[in-house]
RODO-2510 file (C-alpha; in nm, 4 decimals, decimal comma):
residues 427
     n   res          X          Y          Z
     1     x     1,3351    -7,8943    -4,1708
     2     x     1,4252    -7,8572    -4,5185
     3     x     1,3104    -7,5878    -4,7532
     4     x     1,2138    -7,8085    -5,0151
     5     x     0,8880    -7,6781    -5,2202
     6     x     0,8607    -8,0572    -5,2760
     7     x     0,7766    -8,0890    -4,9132
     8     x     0,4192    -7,9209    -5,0121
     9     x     0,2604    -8,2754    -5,0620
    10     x    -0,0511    -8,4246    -4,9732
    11     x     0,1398    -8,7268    -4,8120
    12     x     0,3764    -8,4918    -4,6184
    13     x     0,1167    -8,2471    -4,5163
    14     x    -0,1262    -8,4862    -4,3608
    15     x     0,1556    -8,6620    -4,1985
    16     x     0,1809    -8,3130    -3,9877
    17     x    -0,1292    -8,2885    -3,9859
    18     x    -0,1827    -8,6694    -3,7835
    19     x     0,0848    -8,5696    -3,5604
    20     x    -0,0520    -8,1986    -3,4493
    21     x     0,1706    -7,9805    -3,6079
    22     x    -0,0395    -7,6943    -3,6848
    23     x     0,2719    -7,4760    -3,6765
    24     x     0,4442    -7,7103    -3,8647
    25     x     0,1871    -7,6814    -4,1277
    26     x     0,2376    -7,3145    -4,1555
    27     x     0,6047    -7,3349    -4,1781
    28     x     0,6321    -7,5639    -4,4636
    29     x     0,3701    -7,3514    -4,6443
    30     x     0,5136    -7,0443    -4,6080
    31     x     0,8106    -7,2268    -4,6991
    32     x     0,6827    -7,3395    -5,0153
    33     x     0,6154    -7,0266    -5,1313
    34     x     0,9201    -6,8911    -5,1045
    35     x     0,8504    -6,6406    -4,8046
    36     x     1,0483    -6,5449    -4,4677
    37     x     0,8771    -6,5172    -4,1437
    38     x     0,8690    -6,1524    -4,1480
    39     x     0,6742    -6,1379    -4,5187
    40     x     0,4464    -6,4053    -4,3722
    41     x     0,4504    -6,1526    -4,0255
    42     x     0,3756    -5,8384    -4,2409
    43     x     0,0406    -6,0034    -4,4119
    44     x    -0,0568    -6,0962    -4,0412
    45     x     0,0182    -5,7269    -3,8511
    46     x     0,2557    -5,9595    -3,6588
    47     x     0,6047    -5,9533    -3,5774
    48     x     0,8586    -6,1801    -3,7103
    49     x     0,9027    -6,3230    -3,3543
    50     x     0,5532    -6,4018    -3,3195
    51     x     0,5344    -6,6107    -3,6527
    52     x     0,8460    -6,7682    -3,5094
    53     x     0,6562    -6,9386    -3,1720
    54     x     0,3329    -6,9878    -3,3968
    55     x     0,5330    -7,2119    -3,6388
    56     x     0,6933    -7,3862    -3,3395
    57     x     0,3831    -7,4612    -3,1498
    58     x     0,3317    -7,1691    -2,9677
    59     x    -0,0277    -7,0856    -3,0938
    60     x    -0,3083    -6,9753    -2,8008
    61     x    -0,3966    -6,7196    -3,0693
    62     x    -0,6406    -6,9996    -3,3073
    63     x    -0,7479    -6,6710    -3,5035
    64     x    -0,3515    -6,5660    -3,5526
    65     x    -0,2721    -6,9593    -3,6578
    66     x    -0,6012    -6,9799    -3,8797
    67     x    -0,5182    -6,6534    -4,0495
    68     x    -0,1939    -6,7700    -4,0828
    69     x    -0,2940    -7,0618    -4,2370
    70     x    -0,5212    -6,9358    -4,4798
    71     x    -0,2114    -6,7051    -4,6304
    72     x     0,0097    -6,9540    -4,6609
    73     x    -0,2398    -7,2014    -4,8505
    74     x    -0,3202    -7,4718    -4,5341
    75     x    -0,6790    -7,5434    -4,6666
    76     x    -0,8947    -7,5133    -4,3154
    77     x    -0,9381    -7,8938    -4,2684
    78     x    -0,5783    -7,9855    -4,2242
    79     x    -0,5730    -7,7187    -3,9748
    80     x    -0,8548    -7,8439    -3,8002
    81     x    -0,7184    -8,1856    -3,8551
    82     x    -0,4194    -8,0822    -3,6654
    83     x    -0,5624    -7,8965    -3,3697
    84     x    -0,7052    -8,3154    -3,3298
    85     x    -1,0342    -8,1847    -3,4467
    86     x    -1,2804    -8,4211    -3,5926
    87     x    -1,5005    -8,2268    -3,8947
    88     x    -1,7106    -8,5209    -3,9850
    89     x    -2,0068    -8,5722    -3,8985
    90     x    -2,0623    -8,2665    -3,6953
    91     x    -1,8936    -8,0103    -3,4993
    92     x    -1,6446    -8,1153    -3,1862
    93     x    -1,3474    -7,9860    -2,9622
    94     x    -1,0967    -8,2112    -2,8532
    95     x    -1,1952    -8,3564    -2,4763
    96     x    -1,1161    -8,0956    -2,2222
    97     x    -1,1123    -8,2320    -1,8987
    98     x    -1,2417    -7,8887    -1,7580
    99     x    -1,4963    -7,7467    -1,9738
   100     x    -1,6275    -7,4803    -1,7610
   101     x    -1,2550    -7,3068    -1,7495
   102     x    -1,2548    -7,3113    -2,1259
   103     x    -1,2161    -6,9742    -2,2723
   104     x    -1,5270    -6,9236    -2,4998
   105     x    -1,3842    -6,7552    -2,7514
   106     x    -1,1309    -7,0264    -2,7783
   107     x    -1,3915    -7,2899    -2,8264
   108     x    -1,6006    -7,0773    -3,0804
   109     x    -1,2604    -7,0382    -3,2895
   110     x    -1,2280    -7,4462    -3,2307
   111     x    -1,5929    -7,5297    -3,3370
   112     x    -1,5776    -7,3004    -3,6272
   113     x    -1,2811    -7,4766    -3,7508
   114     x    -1,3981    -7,8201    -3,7035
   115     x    -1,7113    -7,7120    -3,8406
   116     x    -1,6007    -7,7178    -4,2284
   117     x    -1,8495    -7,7767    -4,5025
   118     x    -1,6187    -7,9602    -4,7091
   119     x    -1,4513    -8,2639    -4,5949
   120     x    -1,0767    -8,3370    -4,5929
   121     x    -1,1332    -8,6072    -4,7718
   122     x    -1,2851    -8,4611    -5,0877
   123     x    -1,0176    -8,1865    -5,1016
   124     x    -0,7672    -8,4383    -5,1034
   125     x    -0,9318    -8,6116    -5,3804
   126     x    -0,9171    -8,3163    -5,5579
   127     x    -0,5667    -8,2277    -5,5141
   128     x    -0,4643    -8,5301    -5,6057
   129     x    -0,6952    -8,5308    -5,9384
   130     x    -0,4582    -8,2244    -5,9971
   131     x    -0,1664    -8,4213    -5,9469
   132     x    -0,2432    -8,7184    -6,1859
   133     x    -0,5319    -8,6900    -6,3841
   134     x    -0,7361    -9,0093    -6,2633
   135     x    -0,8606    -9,2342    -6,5355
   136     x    -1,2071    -9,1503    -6,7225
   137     x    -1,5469    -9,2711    -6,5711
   138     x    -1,6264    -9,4706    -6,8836
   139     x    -1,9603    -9,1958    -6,9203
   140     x    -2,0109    -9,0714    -7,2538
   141     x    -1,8317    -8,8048    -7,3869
   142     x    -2,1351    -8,6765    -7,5819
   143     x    -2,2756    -8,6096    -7,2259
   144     x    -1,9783    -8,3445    -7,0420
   145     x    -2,1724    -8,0516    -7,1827
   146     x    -2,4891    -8,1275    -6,9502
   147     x    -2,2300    -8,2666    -6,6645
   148     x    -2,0570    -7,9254    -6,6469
   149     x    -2,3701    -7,7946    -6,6520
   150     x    -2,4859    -7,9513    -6,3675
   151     x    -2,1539    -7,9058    -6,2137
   152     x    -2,2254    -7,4949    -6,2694
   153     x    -2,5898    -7,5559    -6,1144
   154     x    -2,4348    -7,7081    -5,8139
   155     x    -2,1320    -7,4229    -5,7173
   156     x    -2,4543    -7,1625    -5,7757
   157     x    -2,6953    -7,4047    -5,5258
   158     x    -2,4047    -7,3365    -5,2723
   159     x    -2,3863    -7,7102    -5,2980
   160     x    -2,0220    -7,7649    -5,2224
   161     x    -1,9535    -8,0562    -5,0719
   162     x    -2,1183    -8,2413    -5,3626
   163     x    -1,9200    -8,0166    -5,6295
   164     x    -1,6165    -8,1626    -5,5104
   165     x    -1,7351    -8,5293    -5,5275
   166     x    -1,8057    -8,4374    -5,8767
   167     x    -1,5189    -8,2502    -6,0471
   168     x    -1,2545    -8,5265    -6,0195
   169     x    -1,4812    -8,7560    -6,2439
   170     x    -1,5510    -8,4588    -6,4459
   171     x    -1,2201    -8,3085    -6,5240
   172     x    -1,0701    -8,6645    -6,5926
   173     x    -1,3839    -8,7172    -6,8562
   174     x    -1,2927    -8,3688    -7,0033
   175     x    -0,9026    -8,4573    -7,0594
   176     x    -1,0115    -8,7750    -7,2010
   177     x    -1,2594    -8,6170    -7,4501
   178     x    -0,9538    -8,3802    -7,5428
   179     x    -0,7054    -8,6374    -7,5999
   180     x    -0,9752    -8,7985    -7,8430
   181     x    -1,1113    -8,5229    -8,0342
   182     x    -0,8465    -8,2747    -8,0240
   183     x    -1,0871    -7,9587    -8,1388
   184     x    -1,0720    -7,6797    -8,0377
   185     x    -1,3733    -7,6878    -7,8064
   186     x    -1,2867    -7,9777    -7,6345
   187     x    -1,0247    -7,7521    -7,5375
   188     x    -1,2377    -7,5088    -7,4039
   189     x    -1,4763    -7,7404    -7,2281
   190     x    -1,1436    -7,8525    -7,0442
   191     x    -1,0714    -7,5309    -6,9580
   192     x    -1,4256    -7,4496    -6,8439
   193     x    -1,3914    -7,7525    -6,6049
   194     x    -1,0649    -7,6451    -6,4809
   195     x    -1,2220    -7,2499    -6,4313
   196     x    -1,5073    -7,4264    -6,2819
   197     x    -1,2665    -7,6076    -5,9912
   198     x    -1,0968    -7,2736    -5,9528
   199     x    -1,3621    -7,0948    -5,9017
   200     x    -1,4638    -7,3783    -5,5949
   201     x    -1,1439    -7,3798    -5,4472
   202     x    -1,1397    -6,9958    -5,4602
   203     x    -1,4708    -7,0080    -5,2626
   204     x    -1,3701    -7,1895    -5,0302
   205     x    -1,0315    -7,0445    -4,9615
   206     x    -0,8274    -7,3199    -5,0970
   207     x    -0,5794    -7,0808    -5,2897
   208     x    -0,3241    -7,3034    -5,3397
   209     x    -0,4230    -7,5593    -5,5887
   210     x    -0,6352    -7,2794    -5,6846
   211     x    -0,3355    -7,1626    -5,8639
   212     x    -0,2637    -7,4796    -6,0231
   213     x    -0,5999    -7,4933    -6,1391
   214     x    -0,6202    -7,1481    -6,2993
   215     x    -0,3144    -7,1773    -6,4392
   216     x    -0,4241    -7,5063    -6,6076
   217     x    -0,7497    -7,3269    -6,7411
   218     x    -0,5713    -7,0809    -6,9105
   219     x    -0,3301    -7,3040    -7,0205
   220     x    -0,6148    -7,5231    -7,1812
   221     x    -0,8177    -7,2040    -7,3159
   222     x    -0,5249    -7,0357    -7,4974
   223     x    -0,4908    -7,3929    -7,6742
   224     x    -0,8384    -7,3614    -7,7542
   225     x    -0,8326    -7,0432    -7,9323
   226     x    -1,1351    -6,8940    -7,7372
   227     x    -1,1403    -6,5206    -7,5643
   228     x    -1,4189    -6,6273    -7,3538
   229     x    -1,2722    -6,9042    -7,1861
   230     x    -0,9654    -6,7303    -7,1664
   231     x    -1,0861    -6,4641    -6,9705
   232     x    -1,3201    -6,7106    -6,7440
   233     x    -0,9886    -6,8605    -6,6685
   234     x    -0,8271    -6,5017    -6,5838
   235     x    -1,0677    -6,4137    -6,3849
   236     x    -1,0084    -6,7306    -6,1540
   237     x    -0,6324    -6,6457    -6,1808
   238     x    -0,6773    -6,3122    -6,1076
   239     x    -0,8318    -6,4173    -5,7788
   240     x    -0,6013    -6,6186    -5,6359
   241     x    -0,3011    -6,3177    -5,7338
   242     x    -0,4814    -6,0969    -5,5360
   243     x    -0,5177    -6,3262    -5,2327
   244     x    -0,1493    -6,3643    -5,2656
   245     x    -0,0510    -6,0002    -5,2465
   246     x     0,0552    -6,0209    -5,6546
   247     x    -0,2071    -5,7214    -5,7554
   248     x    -0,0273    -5,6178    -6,0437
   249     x    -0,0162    -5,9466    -6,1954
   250     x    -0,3383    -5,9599    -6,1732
   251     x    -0,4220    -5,6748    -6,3260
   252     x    -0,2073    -5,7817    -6,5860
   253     x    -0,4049    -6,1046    -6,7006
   254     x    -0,7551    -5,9405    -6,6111
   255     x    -0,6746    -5,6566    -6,8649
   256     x    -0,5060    -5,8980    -7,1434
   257     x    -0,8558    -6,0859    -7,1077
   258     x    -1,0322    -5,7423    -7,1660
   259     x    -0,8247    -5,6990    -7,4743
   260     x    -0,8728    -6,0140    -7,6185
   261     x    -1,2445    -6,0395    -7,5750
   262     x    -1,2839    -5,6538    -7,7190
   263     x    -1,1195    -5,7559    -8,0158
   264     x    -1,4110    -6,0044    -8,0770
   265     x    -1,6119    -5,6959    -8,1862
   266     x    -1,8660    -5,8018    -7,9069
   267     x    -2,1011    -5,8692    -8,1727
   268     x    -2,2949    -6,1487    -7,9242
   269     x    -2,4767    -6,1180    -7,5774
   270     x    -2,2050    -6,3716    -7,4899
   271     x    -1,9417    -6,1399    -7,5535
   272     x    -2,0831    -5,8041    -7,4432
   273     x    -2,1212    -6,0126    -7,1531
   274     x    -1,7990    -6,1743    -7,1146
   275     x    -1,6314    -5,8289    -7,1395
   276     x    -1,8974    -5,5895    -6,8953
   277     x    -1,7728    -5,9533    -6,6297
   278     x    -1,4212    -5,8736    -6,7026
   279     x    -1,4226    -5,5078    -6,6380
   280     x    -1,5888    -5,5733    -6,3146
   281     x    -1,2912    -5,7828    -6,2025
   282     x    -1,0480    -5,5673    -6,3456
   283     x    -1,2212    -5,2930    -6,1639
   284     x    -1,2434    -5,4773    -5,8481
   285     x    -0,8466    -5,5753    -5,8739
   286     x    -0,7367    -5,2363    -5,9079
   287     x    -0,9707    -5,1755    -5,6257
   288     x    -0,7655    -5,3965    -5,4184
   289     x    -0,4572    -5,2425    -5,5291
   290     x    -0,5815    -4,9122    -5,3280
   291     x    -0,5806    -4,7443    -5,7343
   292     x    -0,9008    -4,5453    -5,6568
   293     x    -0,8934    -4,3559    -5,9936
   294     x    -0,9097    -4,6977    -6,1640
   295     x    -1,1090    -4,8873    -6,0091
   296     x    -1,3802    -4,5971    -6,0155
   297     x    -1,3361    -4,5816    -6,4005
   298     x    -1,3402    -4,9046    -6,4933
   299     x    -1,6813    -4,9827    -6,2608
   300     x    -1,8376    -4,7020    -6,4270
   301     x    -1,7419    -4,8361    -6,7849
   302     x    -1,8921    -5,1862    -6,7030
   303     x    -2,1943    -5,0177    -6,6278
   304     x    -2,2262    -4,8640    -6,9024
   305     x    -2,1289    -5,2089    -7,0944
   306     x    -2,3811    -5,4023    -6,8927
   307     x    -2,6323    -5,1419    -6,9398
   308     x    -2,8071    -5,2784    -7,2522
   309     x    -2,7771    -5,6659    -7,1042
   310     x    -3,1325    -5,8375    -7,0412
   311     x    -3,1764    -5,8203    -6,6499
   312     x    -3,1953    -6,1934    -6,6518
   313     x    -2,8629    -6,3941    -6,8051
   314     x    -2,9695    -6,6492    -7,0606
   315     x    -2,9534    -6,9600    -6,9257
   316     x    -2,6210    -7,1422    -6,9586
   317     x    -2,4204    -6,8394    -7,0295
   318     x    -2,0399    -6,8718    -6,9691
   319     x    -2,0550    -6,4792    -6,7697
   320     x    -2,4334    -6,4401    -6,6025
   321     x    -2,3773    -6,0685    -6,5989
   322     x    -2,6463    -5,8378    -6,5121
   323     x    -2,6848    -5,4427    -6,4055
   324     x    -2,7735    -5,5644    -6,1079
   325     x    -2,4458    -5,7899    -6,0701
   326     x    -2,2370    -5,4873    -6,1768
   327     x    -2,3985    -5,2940    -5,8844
   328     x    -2,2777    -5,5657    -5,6230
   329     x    -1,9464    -5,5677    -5,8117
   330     x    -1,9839    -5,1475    -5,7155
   331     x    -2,0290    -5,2368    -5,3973
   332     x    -1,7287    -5,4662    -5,3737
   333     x    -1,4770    -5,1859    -5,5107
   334     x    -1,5882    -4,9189    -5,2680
   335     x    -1,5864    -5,1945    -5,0042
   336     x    -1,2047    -5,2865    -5,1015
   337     x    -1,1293    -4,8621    -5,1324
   338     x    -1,2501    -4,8309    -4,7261
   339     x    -1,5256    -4,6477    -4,8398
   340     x    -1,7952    -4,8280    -4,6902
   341     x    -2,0722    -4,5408    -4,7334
   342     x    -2,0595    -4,5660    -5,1275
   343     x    -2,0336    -4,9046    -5,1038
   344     x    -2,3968    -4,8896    -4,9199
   345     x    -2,5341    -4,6246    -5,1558
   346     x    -2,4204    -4,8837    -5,4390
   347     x    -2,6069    -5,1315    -5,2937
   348     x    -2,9479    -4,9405    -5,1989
   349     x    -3,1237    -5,0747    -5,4556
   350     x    -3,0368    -5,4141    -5,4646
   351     x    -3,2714    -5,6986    -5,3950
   352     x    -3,2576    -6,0807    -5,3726
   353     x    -3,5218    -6,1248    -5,6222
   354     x    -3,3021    -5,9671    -5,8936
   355     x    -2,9925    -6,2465    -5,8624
   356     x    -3,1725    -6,5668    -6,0268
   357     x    -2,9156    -6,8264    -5,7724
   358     x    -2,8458    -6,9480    -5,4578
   359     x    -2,5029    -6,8242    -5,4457
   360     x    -2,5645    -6,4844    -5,5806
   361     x    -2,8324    -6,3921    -5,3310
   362     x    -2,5882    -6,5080    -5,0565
   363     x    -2,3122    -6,3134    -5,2215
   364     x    -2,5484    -6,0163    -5,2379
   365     x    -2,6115    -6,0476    -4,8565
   366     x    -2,2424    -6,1373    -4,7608
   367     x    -2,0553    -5,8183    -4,9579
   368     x    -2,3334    -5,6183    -4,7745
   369     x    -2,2214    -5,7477    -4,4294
   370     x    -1,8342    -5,6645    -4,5298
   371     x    -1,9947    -5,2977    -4,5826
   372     x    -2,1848    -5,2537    -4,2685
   373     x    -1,8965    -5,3910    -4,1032
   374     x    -1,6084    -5,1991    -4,2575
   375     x    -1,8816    -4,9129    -4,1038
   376     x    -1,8549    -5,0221    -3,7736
   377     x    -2,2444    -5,1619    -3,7456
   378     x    -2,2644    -5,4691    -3,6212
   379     x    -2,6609    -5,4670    -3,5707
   380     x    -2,7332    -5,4526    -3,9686
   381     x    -2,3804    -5,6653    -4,0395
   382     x    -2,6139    -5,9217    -3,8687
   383     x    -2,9191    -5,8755    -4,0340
   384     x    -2,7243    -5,8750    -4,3541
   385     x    -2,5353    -6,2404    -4,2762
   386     x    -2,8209    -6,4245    -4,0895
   387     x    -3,0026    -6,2962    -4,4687
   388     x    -2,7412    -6,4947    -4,6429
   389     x    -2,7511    -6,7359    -4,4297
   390     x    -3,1126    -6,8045    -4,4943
   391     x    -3,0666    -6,8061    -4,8224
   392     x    -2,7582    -7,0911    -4,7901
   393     x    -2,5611    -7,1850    -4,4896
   394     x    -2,3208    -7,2711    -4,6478
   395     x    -2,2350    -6,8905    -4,8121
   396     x    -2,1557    -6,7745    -4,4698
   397     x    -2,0069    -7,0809    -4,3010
   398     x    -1,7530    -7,1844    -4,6276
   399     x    -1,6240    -6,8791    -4,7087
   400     x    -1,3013    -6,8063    -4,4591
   401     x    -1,3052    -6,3963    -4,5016
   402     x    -1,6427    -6,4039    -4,3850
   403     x    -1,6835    -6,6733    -4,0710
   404     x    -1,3876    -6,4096    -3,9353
   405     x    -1,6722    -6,1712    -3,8959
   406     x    -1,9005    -6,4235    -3,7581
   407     x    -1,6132    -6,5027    -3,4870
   408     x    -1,5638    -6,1405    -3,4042
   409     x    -1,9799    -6,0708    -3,4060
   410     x    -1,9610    -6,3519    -3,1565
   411     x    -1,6478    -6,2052    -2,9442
   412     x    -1,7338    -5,8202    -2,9768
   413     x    -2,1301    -5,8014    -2,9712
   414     x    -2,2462    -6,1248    -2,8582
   415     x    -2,5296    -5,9197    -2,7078
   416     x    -2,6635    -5,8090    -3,0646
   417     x    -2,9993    -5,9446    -3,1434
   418     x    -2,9181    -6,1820    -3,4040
   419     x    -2,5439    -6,2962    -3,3168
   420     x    -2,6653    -6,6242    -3,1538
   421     x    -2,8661    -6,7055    -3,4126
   422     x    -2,6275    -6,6167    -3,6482
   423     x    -2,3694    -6,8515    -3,4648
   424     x    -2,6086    -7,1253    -3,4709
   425     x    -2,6652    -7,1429    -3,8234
   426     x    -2,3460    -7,1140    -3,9382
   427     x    -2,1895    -7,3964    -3,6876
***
């Protein structure tokens, strides 16, 4: 097989996935991005030999290949696709003439992967949106302001599988109103539907067109002229460097994004906002970096930036920062540092009731979980996801990093009050 980037298409990549090449998959990914078996082996605490039979077919491991996957950018349907899963309508193994001898864990790790909120289809769709802009809806332009709106409304309703039905229509509407007007705000709107996507694919642990997608916001925001957009667009980058191992570069865009939206004078809620939101991430990327000294300073400065911000966001505001979301961002950076005690402390005080959506109550819950479980207690890691999932489904069942600790609940302490419930409403 050749390593051609170019291979990384949606035509070539279904084509293995059709024919059950799950390893296959994972080769030409890792491929794509330019990395041996033994950089791929490193991310995974796996040898270089091991990657070797994965990518040739040799895979009883599901959690090794889905890991695996997730690294190199193989967006969890194709890799359910390719194990001869069926997603739609509802979860399924393959036919197995002798269910009782099944493993169980094997089966969970089988139904959790067919079990994906967001169909292939739809991510496809996107991608290829991404590829070729598709041609405008014919809607009015006068109305993208209340479609990305609504667009916003549905990523923080959890609503994902709609989201992605929507943003190919809406990004192709945006480019269109660009290419007409040409101001500097259409800019920005395009760029705000582009951050938007990123932000979706992010969630969902698409990382790979996540990149294109960033890049493309920032692209469209530095065209625009405006720091807030810009560093909505960073932060979305930002993201997807860290997921790749590129924490540096990261911090590199998240602080050029602090610099540029300081130099506003933050005059406005929107910018005192914009810049409390971007020293969270910043603090949160250093976190992940392992540089404790920075992280810890910069998490205490956005508290003290968010500290005069109302503790409800104005609705419609680019960066919903509150005190309250600067304490979950607290809890995030001592969760990232191993220090899973502060990152509880940090958290004592917080309460659903003080995070206005869907997705930020779940998010509350879920970096609560990572916490308890970092601690080694699964009994309130439990009580913490079957919370989120509660509050939406689809927080705990969409996002990769987290169904890993539902699988492991299910392995390690099925006999915890809570994990069968927990499986249940997250299959």
């Amino acid at each position: 097989m050749r390593t051609d980037p170019q291979l990384w298409t949606t035509r070539h990549v279904l084509a293995l996935a059709h024919s059950r090449q799950a390893g296959l998959l994972v080769r030409t990914g890792r491929q794509a991005l330019g990395w041996r078996q033994v950089d791929l082996g490193r991310l995974l605490l796996c040898s270089q030999s091991a990657v070797s039979r994965l990518e040739q077919g040799h895979h009883p491991d599901l959690r090794l290949l889905r890991r695996a996957a997730t690294e190199v950018g193989v967006p969890l349907e194709l890799l359910a696709l390719s194990l001869g899963l069926r997603s739609q309508p509802g979860p399924r193994v393959a036919d197995d003439p002798s269910p009782a001898q099944e493993d169980p864990m094997r089966r969970r790790s089988l139904i959790t992967a067919a079990a994906l909120a967001a169909p292939l289809t739809l991510i496809t769709s996107l991608d290829a949106a991404l590829a070729s802009t598709p041609a405008p809806t014919g809607a009015p332009t006068h109305t993208l302001d209340a479609r990305l709106a609504a667009a916003r409304a549905q990523f923080d309703a959890a609503a994902h599988t709609p989201l992605l039905q929507t943003l190919p229509g809406l990004l192709a509407d945006a480019h269109h109103a660009a290419a007409l007007g040409r101001q500097n705000l259409d800019y920005a709107r395009l760029s705000s539907a582009y951050t938007l996507a990123a932000q979706t694919l992010n969630k969902l642990g698409y990382y790979k067109p996540s990149r294109l997608t960033a890049d493309r916001a920032a692209l469209y925001a530095d065209v625009s002229g405006s720091p807030l957009a810009a560093a909505a667009a960073a932060r979305e980058l930002a993201a997807v460097l860290r997921h790749q191992g590129q924490e540096v570069a990261a911090q590199q865009h998240i602080e050029a994004a602090v610099s540029r939206v300081e130099a506003t004078g933050l005059t406005t809620g929107a910018q005192a906002s914009a810049f409390a939101q971007m020293l969270c991430s910043s603090a949160y990327t250093a976190a992940v970096a392992q540089d404790r000294d920075q992280a810890l300073s910069l998490i205490k400065e956005a508290a003290r930036a968010a500290r005069d911000l109302p503790a409800v966001a104005p609705v419609g505001r680019l960066f919903p920062i509150t005190p309250a979301a600067v304490d979950l961002y607290a809890v995030s950076v001592h969760w990232a540092l191993g220090d899973a005690g502060t990152a509880l402390e940090a958290g004592r005080n917080l309460h659903a009731d003080q995070f206005p959506t869907i997705e930020r109550k779940g998010r509350m819950h879920t970096d609560l979980a990572r916490a308890w479980w970092q601690r080694a207690k699964p009994e309130q890691t439990v009580t913490e996801l079957l919370a989120a999932a509660r509050v939406s489904a689809a927080e705990v069942r969409d996002r990769p990093a987290i169904r890993e600790i539902v699988d492991a609940l299910h392995a390690k302490h099925a006999h915890v009050s809570g994990v069968r419930e927990l499986v249940a409403a997250t299959a």
